[in-house]
C-alpha positions as CSV (number, residue, x, y, z in Angstrom):
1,X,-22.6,-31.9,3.2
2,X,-22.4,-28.0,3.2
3,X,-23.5,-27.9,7.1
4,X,-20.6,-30.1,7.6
5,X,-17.9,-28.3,5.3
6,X,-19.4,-25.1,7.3
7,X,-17.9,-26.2,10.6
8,X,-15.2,-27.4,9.3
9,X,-14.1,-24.1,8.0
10,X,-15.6,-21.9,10.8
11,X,-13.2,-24.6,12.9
12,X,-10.6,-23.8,10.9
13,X,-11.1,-19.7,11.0
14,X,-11.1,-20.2,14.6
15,X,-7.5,-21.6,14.6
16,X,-6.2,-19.3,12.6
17,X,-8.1,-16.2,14.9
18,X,-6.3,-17.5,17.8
19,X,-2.8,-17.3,15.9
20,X,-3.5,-14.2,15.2
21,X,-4.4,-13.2,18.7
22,X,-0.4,-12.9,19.6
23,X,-0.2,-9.6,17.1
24,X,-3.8,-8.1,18.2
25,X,-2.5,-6.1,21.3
26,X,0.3,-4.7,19.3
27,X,-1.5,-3.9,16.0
28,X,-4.5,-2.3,18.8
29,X,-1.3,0.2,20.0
30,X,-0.6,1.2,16.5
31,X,-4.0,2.0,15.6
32,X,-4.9,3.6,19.1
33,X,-1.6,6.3,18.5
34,X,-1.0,6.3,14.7
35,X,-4.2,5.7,13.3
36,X,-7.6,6.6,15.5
37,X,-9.9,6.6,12.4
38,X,-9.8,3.0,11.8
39,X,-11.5,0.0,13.5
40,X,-10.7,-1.5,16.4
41,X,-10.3,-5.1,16.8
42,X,-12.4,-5.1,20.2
43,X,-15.2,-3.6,20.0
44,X,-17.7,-1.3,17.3
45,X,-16.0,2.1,16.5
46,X,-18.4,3.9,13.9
47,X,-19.0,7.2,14.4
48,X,-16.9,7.0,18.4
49,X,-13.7,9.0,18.7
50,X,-10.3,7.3,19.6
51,X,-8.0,9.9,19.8
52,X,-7.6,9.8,24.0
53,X,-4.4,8.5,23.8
54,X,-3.2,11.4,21.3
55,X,-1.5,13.9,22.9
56,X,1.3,14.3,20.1
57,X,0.4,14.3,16.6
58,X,4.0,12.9,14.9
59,X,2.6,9.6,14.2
60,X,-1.0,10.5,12.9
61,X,0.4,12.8,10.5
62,X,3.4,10.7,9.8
63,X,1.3,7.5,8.0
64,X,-1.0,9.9,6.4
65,X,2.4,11.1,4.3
66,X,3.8,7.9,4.9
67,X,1.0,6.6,2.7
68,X,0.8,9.1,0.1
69,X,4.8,9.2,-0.8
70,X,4.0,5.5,-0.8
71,X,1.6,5.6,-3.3
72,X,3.1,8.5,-5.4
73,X,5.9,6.7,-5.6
74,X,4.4,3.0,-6.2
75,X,1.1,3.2,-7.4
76,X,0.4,7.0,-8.6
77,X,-2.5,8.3,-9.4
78,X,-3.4,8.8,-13.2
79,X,-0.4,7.5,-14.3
80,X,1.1,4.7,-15.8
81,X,2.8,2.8,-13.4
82,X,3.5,-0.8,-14.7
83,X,3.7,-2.7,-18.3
84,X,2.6,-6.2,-19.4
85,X,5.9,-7.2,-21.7
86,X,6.7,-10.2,-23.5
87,X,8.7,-12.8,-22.2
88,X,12.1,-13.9,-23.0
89,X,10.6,-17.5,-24.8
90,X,8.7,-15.5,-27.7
91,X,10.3,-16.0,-30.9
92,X,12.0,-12.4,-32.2
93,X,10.2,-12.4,-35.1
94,X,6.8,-12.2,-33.4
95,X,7.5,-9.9,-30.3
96,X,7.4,-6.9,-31.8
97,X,3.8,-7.5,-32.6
98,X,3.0,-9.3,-29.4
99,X,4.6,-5.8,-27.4
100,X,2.5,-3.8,-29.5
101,X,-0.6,-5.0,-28.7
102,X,0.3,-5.7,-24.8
103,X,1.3,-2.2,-24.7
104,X,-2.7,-1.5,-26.3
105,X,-3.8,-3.8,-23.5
106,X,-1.6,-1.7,-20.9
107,X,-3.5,1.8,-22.0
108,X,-7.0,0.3,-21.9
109,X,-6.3,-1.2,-18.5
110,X,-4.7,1.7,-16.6
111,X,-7.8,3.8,-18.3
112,X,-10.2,1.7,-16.6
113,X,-8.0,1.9,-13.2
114,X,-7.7,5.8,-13.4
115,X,-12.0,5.8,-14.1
116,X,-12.0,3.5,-10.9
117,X,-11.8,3.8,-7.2
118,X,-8.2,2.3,-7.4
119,X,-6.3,5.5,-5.9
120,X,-9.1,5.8,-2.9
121,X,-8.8,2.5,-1.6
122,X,-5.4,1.8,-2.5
123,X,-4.2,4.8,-0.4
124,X,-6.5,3.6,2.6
125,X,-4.7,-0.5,2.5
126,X,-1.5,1.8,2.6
127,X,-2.1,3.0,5.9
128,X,-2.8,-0.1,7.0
129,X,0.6,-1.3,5.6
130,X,2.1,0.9,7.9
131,X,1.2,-1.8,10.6
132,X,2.2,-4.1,8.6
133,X,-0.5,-5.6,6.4
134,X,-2.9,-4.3,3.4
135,X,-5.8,-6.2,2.1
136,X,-7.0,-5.2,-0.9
137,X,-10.8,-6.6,-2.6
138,X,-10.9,-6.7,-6.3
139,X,-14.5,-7.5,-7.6
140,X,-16.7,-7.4,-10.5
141,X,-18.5,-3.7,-11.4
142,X,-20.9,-2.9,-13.4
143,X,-21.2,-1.9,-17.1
144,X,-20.2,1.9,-15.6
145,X,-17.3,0.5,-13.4
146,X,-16.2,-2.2,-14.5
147,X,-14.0,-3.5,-11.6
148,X,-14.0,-1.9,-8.2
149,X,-11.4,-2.2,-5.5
150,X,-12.6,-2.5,-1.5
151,X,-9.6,-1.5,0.8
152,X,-10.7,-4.6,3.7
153,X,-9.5,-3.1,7.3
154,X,-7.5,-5.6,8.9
155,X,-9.3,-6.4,12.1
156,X,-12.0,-7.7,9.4
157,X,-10.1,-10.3,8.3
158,X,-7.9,-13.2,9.7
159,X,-4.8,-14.4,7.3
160,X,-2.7,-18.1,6.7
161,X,-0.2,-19.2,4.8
162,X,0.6,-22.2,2.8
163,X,3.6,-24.3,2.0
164,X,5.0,-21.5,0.3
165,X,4.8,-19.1,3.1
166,X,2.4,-17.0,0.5
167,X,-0.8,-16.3,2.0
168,X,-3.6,-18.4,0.3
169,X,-6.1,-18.4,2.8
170,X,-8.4,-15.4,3.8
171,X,-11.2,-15.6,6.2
172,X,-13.4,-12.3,5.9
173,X,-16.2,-11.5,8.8
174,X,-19.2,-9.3,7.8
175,X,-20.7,-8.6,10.8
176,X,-22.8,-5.4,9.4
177,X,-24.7,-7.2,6.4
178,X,-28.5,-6.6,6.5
179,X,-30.3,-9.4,5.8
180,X,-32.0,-8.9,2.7
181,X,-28.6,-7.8,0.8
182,X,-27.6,-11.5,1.3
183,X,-29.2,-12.2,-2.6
184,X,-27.8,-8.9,-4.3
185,X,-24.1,-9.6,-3.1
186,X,-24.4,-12.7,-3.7
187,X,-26.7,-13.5,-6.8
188,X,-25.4,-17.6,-6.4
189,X,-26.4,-18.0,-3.1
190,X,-28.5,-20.9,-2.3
191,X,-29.2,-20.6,1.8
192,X,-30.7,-23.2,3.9
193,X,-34.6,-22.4,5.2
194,X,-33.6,-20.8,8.4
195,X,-31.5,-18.1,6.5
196,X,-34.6,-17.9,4.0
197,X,-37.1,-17.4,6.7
198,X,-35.1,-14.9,8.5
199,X,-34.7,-12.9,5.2
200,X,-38.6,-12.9,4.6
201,X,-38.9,-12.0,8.4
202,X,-36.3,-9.0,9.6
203,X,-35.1,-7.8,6.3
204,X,-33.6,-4.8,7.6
205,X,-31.5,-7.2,10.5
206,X,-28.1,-7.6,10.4
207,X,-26.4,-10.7,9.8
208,X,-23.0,-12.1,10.4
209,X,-21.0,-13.6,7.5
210,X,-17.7,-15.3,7.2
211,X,-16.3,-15.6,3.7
212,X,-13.5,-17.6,2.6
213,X,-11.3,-18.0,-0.1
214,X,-8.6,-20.7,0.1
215,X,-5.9,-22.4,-2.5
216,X,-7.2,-25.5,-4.2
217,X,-3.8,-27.6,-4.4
218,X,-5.7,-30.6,-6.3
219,X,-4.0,-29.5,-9.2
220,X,-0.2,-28.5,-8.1
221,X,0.5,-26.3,-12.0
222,X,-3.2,-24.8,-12.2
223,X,-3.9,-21.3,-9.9
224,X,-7.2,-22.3,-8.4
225,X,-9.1,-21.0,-5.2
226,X,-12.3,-22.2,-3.3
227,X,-14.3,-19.9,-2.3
228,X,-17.5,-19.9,0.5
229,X,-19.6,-17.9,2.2
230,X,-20.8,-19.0,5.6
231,X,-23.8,-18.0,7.5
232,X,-22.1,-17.9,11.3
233,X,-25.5,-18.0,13.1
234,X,-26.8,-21.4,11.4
235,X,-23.3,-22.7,10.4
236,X,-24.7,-23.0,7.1
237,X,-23.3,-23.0,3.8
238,X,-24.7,-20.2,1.8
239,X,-22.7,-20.7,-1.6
240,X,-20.0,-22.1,-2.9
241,X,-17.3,-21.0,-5.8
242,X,-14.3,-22.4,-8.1
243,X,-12.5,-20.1,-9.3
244,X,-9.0,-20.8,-11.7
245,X,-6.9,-18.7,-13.7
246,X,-4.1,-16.8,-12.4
247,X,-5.6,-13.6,-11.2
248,X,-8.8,-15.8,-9.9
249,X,-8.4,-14.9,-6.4
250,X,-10.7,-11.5,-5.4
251,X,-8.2,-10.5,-2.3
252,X,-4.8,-8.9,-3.1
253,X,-3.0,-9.6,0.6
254,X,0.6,-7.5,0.9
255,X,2.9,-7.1,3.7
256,X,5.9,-4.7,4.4
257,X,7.9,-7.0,5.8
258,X,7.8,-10.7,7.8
259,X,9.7,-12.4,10.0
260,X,10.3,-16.2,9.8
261,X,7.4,-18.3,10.5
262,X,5.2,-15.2,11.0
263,X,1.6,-14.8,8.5
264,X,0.8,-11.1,9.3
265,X,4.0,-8.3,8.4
266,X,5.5,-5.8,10.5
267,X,5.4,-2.3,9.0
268,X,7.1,1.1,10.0
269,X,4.9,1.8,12.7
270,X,6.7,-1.5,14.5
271,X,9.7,0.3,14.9
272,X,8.2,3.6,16.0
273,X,5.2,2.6,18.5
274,X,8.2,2.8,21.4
275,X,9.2,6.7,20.3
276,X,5.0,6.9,19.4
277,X,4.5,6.3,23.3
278,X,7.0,8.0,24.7
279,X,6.8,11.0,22.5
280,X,2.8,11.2,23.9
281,X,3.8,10.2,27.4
282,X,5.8,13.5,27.3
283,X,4.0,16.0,25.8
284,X,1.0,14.6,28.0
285,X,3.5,15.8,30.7
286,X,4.0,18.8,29.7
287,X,1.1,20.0,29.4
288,X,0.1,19.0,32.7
289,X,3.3,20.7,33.8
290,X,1.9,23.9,31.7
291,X,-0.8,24.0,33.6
292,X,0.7,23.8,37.4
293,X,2.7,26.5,36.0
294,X,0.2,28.1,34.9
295,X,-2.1,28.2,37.8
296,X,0.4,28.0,39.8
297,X,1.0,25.8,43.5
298,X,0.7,27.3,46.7
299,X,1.1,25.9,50.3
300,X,0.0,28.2,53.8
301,X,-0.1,27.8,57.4
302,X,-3.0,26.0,59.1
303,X,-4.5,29.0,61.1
304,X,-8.2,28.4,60.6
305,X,-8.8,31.2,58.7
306,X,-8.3,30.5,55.1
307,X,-10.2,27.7,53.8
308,X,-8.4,26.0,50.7
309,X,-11.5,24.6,49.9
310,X,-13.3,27.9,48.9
311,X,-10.5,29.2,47.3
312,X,-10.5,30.0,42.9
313,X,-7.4,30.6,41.7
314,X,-7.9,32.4,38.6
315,X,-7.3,36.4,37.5
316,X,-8.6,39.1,39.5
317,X,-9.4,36.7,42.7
318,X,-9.3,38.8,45.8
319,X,-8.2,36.3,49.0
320,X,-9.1,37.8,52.3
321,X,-6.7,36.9,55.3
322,X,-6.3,37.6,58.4
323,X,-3.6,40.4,59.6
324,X,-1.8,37.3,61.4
325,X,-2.5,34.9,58.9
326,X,0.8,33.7,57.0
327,X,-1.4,33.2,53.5
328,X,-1.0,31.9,50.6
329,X,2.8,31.2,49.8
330,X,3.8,30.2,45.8
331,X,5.7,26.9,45.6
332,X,8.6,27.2,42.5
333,X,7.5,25.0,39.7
334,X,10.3,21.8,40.0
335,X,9.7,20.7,36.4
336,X,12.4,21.5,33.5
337,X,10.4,22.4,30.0
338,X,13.7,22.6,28.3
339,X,14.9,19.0,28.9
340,X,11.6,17.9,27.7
341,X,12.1,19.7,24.7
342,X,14.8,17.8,23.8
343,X,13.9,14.8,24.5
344,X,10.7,15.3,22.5
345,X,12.6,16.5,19.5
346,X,14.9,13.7,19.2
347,X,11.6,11.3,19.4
348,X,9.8,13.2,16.9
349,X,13.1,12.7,14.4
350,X,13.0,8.7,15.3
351,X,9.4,8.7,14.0
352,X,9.7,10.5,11.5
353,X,12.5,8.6,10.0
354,X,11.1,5.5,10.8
355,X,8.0,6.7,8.6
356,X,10.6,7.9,5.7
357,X,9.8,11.1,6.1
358,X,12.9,13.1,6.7
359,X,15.0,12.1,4.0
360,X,11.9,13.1,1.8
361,X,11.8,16.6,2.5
362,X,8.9,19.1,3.4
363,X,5.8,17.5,1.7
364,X,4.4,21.0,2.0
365,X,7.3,22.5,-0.5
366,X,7.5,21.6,-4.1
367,X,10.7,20.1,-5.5
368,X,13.0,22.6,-7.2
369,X,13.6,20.1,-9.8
370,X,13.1,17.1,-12.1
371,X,16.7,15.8,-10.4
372,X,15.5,16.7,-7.0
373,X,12.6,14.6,-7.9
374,X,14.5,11.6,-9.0
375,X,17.3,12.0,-6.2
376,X,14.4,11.8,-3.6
377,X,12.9,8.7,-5.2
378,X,16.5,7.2,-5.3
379,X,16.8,7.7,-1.6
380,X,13.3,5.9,-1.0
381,X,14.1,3.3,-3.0
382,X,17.6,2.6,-1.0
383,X,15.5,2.9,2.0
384,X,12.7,0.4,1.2
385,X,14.7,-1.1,-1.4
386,X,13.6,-5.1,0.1
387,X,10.0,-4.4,1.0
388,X,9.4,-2.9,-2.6
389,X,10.4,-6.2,-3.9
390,X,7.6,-7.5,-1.6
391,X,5.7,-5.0,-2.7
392,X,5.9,-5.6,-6.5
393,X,5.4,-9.0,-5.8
394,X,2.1,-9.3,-3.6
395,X,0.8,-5.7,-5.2
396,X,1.5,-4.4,-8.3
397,X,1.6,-8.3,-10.2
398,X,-1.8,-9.3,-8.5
399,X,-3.2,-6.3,-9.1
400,X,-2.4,-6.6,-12.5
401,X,-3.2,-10.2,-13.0
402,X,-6.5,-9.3,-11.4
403,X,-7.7,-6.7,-13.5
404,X,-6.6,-8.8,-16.8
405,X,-8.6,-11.5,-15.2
406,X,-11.5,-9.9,-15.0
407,X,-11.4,-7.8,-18.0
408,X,-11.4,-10.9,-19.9
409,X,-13.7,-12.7,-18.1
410,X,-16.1,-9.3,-19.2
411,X,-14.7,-9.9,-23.4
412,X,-13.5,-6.5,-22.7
413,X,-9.8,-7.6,-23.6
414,X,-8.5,-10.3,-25.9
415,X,-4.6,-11.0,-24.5
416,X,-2.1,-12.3,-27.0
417,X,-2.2,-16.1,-28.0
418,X,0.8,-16.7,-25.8
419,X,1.4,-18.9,-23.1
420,X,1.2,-16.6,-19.7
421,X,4.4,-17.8,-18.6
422,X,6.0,-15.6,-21.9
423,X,3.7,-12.3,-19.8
424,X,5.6,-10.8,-17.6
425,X,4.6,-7.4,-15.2
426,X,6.9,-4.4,-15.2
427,X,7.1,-1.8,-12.8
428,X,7.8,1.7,-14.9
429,X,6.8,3.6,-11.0
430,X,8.7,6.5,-10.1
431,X,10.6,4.1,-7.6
432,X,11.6,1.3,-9.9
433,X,12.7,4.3,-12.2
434,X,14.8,5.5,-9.4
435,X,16.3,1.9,-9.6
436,X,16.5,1.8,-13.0
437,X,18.7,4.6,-12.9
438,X,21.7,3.2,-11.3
439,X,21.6,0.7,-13.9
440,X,21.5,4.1,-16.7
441,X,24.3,5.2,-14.5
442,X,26.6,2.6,-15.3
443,X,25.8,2.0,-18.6
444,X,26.6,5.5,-19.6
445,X,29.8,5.6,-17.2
446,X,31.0,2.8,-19.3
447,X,30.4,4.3,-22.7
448,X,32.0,7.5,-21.4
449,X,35.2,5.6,-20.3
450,X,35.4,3.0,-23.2
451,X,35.3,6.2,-25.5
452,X,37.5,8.5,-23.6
453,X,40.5,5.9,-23.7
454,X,39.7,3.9,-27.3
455,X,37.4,6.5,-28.9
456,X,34.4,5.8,-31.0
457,X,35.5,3.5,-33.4
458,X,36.2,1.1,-31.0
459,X,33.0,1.7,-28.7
460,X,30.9,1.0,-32.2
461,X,32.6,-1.8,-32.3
462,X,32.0,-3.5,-29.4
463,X,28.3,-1.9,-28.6
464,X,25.5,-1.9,-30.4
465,X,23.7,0.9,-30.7
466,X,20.9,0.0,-31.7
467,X,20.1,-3.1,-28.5
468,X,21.7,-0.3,-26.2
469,X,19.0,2.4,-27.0
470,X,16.5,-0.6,-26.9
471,X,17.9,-1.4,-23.3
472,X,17.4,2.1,-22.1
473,X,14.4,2.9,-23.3
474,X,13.1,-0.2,-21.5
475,X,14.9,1.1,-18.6
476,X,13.2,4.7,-18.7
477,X,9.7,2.9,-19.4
478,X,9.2,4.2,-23.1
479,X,5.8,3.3,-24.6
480,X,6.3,0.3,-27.1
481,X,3.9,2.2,-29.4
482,X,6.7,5.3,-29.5
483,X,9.4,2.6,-31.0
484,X,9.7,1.8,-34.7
485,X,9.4,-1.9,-34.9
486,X,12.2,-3.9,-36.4
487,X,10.7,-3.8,-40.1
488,X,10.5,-0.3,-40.1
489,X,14.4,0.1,-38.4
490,X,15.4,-2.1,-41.3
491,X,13.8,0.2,-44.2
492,X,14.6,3.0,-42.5
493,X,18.8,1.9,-42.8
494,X,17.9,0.9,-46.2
495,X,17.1,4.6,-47.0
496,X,19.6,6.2,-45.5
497,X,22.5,4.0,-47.3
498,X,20.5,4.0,-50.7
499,X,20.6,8.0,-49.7
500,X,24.2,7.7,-48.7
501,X,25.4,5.4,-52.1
502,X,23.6,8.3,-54.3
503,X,25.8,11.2,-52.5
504,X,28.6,9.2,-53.1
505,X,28.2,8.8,-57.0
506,X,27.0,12.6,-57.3
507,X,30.2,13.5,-55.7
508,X,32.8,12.8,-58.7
509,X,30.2,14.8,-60.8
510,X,30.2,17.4,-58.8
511,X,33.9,17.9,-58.9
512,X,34.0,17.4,-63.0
């Protein structure tokens, strides 16, 4: 049974490899002129250098920021950059509670990400984003780490999606796993005698591994995934999982953007390879034009008596000729550095606004202010404003849902009796901040002109101030645990008119 459910996923990978084949050449370009330090999808790269092609480093540098304003702006580093809220369907009178005690949850869980190796490997899928496509392991730690994140480099693994254009299968090759690690990473495992035998006899081997994790649909309202790991030499089933829960599912897939009908995304570096390759191709001539003029070119008459073969050009060379000889005559250099120049310059300012990096600023300068802060975020967020919906949507809620998942399946947590449809992720990034701004914007436009031509009276009338200061400070991402909840709102208005009634009656007293 397992031997046959073995080929019939290893058939299955196959299929999906050869899809994948029509974005290989492309995604090889990226990562031969953008990005030399990471795997090719040929051939073994540890430890060999890639950087032939690189004659202009734009590009390299260009998803190295690319990637870090990315995550500063998305994901940032020991900062709290999303919120598990209650729902809409929880009765009033018990979401104050429910809130606090999320917003405990929140703290414990962004602790444990900022102790982790989140930042590392997050930063690393965003580079590969930049292609198009991060892949992102979240597994199990240990009492120390509790969860730890693996940033998967995409010629590793091989990508499919289902009937909801989501991607719910994820095929995984380990091609570098020694043979007697096969127990530790897999503690389940229950391999055939062949892979037993060849444990017990090369240890120290390596061994090539094909793990998948695919949607279970048996179920249509239940989040459920298979998962196997495949022994590629034998074809044999080494173990097999079922995992369900939302948040079940180890590998955190996101894309940049897709086009219809296509599984892997197209990221920035798309829409820059052209300007990438020519802004190489010409630096690559100019340097060899550099170097003509440098040395220089030189033609001479035929006489016999100067061989061209014997001669060095290089400082302090003394040439003897011949008192007839015509010798050695310089040829003016035909190239023009100045149009390549421009050229160059105008492709340098198409990659680098393709990688969102001009409207940024210079990384290299700190901000002048708080608003300069917020007004480049607000320009990011216009800029990406579609692909961070895709990116809140395959990144920041899985990751989220994956964490909770496994910090309860450790007793580490205890979530809210609530149904997990009434659980909701918030961003509170710097980017959806930015967008929550323009929202702050018109709210307070409105006040401003509702007051200016009624005045107040009319503006307490019609808002309230209380739900409006709710409103924003949902919109600024204000800790729950910073708000009063409603009981202590109401005792605290209780006060203040008992205070206010007591003024009132010492008032004609006063006057007598």
């Amino acid at each position: 049974m397992h031997d046959k459910e073995a080929e019939k996923y290893l058939a299955k990978f196959e299929l999906a490899k050869n899809s994948r084949q029509n974005f290989v050449d492309v995604f090889e370009e990226c990562y031969e002129y953008a990005l030399p330090q990471r795997e090719s999808f040929y051939y073994e790269t540890s430890g060999q250098r890639r950087d032939d092609k690189i004659f202009d480093e734009t590009a390299v540098v260009g998803v190295q920021e690319f990637a870090s304003r990315l995550q500063a702006g998305l994901v940032p580093n020991f900062a709290r950059w999303a919120d598990l809220t209650a729902g809409s369907e929880i009765d009033p009178s018990q979401k104050d509670a429910v809130e606090n005690e999320l917003d405990e949850i929140t703290e414990y869980i962004f602790e444990i990400l900022q102790n982790s190796n989140f930042g590392q490997e997050v930063h690393e899928s965003f580079m590969d984003l930049a292609v198009g496509t991060g892949v992102l392991c979240v597994e199990e730690g240990d009492a120390v780490n509790p969860i730890v994140f693996r940033a998967v480099p995409l010629p590793h693994v091989v990508l499919d999606t289902g009937p909801d254009d989501r991607v719910d299968h994820v095929y995984r090759e380990r091609s570098t796993v020694k043979n007697m690690h096969i127990p530790i990473m897999y503690p389940d495992a229950e391999p055939d005698q062949k892979v037993l035998q060849r444990i017990q006899r090369d240890p120290d081997g390596k061994c090539k591994l094909l793990e998948v994790v695919c949607r279970n649909y048996a179920s249509p309202n239940v989040e459920a995934y298979d998962h196997f790991v495949i022994d590629v030499s034998s074809k044999t089933m080494i173990t097999q999982n079922y995992f369900e829960g939302v948040g079940s599912n180890p590998y955190v897939c996101f894309r940049w953007s897709t086009c219809a009908g296509e599984v892997y995304g197209r990221g920035p570096l798309f829409q820059a390879l052209s300007a990438i390759k020519t802004t190489n191709a010409i630096v690559r001539m100019t340097l060899e034009n550099a170097q003509m003029a440098i040395s220089g070119i030189y033609q001479m008459d035929d006489d016999g008596i100067i061989n061209p073969d014997t001669i060095n050009l290089v400082p302090g060379t003394i040439i003897p000729k011949s008192p007839q000889s015509a010798g050695l005559q310089p040829i003016q250099a035909a190239g023009r550095f100045d149009i390549g120049d421009l050229v160059l310059s105008d492709q340098r300012f198409n990659i680098k606004q393709a990688l969102y990096s001009e409207m940024l600023g210079d990384p290299n300068k700190t901000p002048k202010s708080a608003t300069e802060v917020a007004e480049r975020m607000a320009d990011l967020s216009r800029r990406i404003g579609s692909s961070f919906g895709r990116l809140q949507a395959e990144l920041v809620q899985p990751v989220l849902q994956r964490v909770v998942y496994i910090l309860k399946k450790q007793g580490r947590i205890e979530m809210p009796t609530v149904n997990g449809r009434e659980v909701k992720v918030r961003s509170v990034s710097p980017l959806a901040q930015a967008q929550s701004n323009q929202d702050i914007q018109a709210i307070s436009r409105f006040l401003e002109t509702i007051n200016g031509y009624f005045g107040q009276d009319v503006t307490n009338l019609l808002i309230s101030s209380e739900d409006t200061a709710m409103y924003l400070a949902a919109k600024f991402g204000i800790p729950e645990s910073l708000i009063r909840d409603e009981e202590e709102r109401n005792n605290l208005v209780a006060m203040m008119q008992q205070m206010q009634q007591q003024q009132q009656m010492e008032q004609p007293i006063a006057a007598e």
